[in-house]
C-alpha positions as CSV (number, residue, x, y, z in Angstrom):
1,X,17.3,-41.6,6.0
2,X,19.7,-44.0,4.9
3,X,18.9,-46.8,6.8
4,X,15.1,-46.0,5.3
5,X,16.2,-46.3,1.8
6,X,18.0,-49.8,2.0
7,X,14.6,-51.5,3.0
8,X,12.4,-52.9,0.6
9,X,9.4,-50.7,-0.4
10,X,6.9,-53.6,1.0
11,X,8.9,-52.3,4.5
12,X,8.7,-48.9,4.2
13,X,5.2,-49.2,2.9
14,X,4.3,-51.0,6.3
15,X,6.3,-48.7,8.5
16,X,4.2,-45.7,6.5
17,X,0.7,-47.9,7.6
18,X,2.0,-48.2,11.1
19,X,2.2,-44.4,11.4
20,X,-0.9,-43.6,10.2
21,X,-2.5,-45.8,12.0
22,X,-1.2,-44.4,15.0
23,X,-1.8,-40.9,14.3
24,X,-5.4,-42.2,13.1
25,X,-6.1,-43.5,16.7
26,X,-4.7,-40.7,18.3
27,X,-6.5,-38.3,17.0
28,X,-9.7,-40.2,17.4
29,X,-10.6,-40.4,13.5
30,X,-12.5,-43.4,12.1
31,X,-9.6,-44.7,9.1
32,X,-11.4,-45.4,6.3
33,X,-9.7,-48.5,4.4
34,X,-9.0,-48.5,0.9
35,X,-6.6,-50.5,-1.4
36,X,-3.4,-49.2,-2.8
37,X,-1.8,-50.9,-5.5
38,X,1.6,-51.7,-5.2
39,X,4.8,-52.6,-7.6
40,X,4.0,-56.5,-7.1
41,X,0.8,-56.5,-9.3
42,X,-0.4,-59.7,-6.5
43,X,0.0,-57.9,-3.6
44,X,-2.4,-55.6,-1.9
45,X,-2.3,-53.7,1.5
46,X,-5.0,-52.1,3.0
47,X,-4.2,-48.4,4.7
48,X,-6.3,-45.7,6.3
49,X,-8.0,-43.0,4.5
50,X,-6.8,-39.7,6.4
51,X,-8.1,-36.7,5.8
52,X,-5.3,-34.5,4.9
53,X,-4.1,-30.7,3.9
54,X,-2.4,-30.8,0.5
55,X,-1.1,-27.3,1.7
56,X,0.8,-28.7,4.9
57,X,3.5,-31.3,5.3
58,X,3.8,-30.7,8.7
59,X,1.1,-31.0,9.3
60,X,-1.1,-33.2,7.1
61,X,-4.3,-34.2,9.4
62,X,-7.0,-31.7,8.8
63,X,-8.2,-30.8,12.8
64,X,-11.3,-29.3,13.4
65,X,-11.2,-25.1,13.6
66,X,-11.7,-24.0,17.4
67,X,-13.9,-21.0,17.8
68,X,-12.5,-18.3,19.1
69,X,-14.4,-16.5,21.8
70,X,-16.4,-13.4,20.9
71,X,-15.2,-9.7,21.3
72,X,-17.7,-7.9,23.6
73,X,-16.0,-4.6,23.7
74,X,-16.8,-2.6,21.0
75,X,-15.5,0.7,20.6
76,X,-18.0,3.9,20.8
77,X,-19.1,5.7,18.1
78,X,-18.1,8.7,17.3
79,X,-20.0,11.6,15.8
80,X,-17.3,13.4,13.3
81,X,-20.6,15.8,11.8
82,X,-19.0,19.4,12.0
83,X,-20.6,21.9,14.1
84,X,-22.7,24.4,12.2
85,X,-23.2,28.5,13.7
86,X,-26.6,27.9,13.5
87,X,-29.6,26.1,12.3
88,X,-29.8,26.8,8.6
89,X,-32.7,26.0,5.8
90,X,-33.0,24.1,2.4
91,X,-34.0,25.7,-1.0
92,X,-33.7,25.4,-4.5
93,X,-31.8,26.8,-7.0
94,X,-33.6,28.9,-9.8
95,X,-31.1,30.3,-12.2
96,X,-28.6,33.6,-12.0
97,X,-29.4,37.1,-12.5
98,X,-27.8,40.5,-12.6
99,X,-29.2,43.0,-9.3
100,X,-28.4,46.4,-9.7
101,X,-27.6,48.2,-6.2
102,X,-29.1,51.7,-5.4
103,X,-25.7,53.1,-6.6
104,X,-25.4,51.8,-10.0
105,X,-23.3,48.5,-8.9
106,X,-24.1,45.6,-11.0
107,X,-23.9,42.0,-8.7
108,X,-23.9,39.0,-9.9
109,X,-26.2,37.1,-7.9
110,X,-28.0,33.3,-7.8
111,X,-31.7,33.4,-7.1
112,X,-33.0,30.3,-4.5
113,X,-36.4,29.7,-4.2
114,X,-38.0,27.6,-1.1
115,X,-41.0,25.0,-1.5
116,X,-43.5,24.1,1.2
117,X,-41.1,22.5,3.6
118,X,-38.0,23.4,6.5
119,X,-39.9,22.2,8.9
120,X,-38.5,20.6,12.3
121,X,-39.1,16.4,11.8
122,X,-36.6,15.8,15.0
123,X,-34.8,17.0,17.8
124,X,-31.9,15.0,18.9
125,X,-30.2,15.4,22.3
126,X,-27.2,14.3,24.1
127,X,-28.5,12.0,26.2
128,X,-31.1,10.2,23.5
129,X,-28.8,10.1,20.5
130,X,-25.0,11.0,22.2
131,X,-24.7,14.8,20.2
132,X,-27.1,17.8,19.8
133,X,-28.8,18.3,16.6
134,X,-32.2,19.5,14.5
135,X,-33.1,17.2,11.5
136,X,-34.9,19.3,9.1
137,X,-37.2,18.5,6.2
138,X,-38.0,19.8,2.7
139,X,-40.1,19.8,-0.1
140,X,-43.2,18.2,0.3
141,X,-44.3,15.2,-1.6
142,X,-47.4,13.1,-2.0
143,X,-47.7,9.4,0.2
144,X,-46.5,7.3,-2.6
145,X,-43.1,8.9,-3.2
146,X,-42.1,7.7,0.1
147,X,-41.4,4.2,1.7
148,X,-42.9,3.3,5.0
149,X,-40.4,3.5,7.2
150,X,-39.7,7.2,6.2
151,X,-43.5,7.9,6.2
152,X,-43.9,6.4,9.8
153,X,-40.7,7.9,10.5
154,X,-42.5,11.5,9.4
155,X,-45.6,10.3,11.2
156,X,-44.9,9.8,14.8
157,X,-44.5,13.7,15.3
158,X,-47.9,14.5,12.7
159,X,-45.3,16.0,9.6
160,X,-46.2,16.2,6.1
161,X,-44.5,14.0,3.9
162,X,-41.3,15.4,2.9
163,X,-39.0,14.4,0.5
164,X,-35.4,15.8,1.9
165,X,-34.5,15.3,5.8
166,X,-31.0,16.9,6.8
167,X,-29.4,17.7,10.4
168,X,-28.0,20.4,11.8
169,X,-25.7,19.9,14.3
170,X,-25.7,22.9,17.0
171,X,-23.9,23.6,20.1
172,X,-28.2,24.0,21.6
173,X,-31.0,22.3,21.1
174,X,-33.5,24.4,23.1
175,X,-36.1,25.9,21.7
176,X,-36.7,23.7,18.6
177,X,-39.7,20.9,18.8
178,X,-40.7,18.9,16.4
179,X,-43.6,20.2,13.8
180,X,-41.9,23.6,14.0
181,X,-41.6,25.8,10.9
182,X,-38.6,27.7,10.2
183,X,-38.9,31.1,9.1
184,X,-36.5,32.8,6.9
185,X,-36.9,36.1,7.8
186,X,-36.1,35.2,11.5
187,X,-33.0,33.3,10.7
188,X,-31.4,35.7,7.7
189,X,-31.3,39.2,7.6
190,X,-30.2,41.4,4.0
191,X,-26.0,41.4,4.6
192,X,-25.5,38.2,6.1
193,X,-22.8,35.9,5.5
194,X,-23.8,32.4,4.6
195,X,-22.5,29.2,3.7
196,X,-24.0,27.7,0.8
197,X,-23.5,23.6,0.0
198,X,-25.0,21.7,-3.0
199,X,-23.7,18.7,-5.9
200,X,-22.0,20.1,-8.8
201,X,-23.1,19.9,-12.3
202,X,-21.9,16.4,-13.3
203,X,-20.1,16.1,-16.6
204,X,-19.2,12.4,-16.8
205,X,-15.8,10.5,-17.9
206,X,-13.4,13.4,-19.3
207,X,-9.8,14.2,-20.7
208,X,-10.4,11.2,-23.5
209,X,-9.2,12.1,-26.6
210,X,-9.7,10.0,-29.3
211,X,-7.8,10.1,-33.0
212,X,-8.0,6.8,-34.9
213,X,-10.5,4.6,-35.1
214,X,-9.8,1.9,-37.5
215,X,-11.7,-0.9,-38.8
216,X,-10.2,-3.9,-41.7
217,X,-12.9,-6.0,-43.4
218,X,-10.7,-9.2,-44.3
219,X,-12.3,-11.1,-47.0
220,X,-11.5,-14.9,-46.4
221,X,-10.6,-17.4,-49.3
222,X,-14.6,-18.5,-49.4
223,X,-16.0,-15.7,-51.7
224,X,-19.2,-16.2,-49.4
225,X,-18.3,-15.8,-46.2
226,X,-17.0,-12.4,-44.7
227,X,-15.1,-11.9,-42.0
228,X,-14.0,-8.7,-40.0
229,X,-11.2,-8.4,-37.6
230,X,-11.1,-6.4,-34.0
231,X,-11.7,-3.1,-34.1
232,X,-8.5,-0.9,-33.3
233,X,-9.6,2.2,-30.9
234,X,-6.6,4.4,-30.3
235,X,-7.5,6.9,-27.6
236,X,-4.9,10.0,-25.9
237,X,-5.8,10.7,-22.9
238,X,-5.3,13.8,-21.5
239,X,-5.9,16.2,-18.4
240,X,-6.7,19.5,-19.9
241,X,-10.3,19.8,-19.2
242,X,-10.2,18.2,-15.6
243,X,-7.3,19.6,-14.1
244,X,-6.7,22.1,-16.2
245,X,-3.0,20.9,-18.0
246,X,-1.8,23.0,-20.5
247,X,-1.3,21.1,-24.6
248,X,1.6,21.1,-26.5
249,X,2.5,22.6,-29.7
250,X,0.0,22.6,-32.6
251,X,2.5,22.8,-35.5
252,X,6.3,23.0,-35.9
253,X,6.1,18.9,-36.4
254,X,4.5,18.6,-32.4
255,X,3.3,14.7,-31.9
256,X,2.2,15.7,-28.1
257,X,-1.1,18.1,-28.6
258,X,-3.3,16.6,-25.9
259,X,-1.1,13.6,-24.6
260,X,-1.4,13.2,-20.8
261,X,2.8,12.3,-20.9
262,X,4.6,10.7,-18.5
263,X,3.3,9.4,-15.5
264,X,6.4,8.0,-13.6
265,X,9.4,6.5,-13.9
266,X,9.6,2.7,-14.9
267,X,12.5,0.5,-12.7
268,X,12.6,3.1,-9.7
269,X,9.7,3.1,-8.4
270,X,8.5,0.9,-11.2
271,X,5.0,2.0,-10.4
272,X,2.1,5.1,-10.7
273,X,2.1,6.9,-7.3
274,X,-1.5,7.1,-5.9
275,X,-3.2,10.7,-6.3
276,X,-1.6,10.7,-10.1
277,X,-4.2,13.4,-12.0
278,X,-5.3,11.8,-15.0
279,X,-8.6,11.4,-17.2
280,X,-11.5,10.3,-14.7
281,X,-15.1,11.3,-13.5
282,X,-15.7,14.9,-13.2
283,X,-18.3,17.0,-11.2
284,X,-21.3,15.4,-9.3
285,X,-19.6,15.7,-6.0
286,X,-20.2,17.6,-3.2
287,X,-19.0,21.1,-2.9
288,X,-19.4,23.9,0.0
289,X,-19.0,27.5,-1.1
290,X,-18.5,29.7,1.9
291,X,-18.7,33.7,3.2
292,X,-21.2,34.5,0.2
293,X,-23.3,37.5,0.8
294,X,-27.0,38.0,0.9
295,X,-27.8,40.8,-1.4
296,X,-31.7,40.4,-1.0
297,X,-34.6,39.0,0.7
298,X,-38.3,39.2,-1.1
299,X,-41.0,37.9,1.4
300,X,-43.1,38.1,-1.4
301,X,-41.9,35.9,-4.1
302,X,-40.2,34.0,-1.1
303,X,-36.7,34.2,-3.1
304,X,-33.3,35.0,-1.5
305,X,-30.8,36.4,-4.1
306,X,-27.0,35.3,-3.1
307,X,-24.2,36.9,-4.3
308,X,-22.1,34.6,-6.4
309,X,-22.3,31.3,-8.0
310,X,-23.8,28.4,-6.4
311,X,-23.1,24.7,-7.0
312,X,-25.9,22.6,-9.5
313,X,-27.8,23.3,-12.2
314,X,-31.1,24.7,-11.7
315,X,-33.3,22.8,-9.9
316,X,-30.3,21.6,-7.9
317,X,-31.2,21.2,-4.2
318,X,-29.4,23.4,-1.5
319,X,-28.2,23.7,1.6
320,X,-27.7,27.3,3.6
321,X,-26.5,27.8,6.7
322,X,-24.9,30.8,9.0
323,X,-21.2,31.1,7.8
324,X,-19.0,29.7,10.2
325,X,-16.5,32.2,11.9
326,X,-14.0,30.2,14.1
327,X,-13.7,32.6,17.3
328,X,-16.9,34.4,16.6
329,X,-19.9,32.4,16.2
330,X,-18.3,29.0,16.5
331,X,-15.6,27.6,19.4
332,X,-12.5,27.7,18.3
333,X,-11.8,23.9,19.6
């Protein structure tokens, strides 16, 4: 490096073209020649044009990518459905009601109704589709509701167009074909235990408190021109509603009513742990409620009363199978 800086920079300039030219040629590039002005304002040299990686030093010559070869081995697909007991139905929530038992009892009960529909659309087997289940479908609807590829879907095995298709995944297939109509009197009986799934009522963003809202109109030197400044939201969040935090102190000089607090500690870890509970979207998820009993079945009015509360508003669509007894009705692997 020493013996480099002594030369002249005419020297180290040529050494610097002698390089690149032979990098140039050994990497089988076509240099490009440009001038470069130097200190001497008479004096020009012509050097290649290399394309280069301003993010390597090491290496500065940008070489073509090599393709790396493709992966054939993919890994198999596994089906992580759970099991149900047994094939279950679809209906639709209609409200709550008080039943009255022949002994005076008062129950509490949810009342489901069933459309035209829970009718068989497939049957899938282990050696077709790799797992045993029974796609069901529900709730008829006309042509137009549906695209075409769930209309010819619906078509191949002669179903009605249906809005809602769901599987049940069962330890047997046998004795299910497509087109097949699923009566509820042979599946349920008055007693039963039954798992009932659904979406919750959704209720939005929650746990935001807001207590100042403050606006400034700023009137500027020009008596004709108005101007206004940002607007100042000041908002508390808070956890009350969502997860059910308790407040603080109303009176005795409290500042904290409905202030969410603390949420960790600032050098160590210097961060908000993931999981934290605060002010977020609440409801509209999925939710299973199981071991409810059936209190009664009316043929008739083609209702089944349920004791209990059920997820969703009325109208909400859901989903009733045979509660799961691990031991009993299900294996316990």
């Amino acid at each position: 490096h020493r013996k480099n800086s002594a030369l002249s920079p005419f020297v180290q300039v040529s050494q610097f073209t002698q390089a690149a030219m032979s990098v140039a040629s050994i990497s089988s590039i076509k240099p490009h020649f440009h001038p470069i002005r130097l200190s001497p304002p008479t004096l020009r040299l012509h050097t290649p044009k290399i394309h280069a990686s301003a993010s390597s030093f090491l290496c500065p010559l940008h070489l073509p990518k090599i393709p790396r070869p493709l992966n054939t081995h993919r890994p198999s697909t596994q089906i992580t459905m759970s099991m149900e007991a047994g094939i279950g139905v679809m209906g639709t929530k209609l409200g709550m009601m008080s039943f009255f038992e022949p002994n005076g009892t008062v129950v509490p009960v949810t009342v489901v109704g069933f459309r035209e529909g829970n009718i068989v659309t497939q049957v899938k087997t282990e050696a077709t589709d790799g797992y045993d289940a029974v796609q069901v479908g529900y709730r008829r609807v006309r042509d137009r509701k549906l695209t075409k590829p769930e209309m010819g879907h619906l078509e191949k095995s002669g179903i009605i167009p249906l809005r809602h298709l769901q599987e049940f995944r069962l330890q047997s297939v046998e004795g299910f074909e497509p087109n097949q109509r699923l009566v509820l009197e042979e599946l349920f009986n008055e007693g039963d235990l039954v798992d009932v799934s659904g979406t919750t009522i959704g209720k939005g963003f929650q746990d935001q408190f807001f207590v100042m809202y403050l606006r400034t109109v700023v009137a500027l030197r020009s008596a004709s021109v108005w101007g206004y400044s940002n607007e100042l939201l000041l908002q508390i969040s808070c956890g009350i509603k969502r997860h059910n935090f308790k407040r603080g102190l109303m009176t005795h000089g409290s500042k904290s009513h409905r202030q969410l607090g603390s949420i960790g500690a600032g050098t160590t870890p210097g961060r908000v742990y993931p999981g934290k509970k605060m002010p977020g979207r609440m409801g509209g998820t999925k939710r299973k409620i199981r071991k409810l009993k059936i209190v009664k079945i009316d043929n008739d009015l083609k209702i089944v009363m349920i004791k209990g509360a059920l997820p969703g508003k009325p109208g909400n669509l859901l989903r009733i199978t045979p509660a799961k007894i691990v031991g009993k009705n299900i294996p316990k692997s």
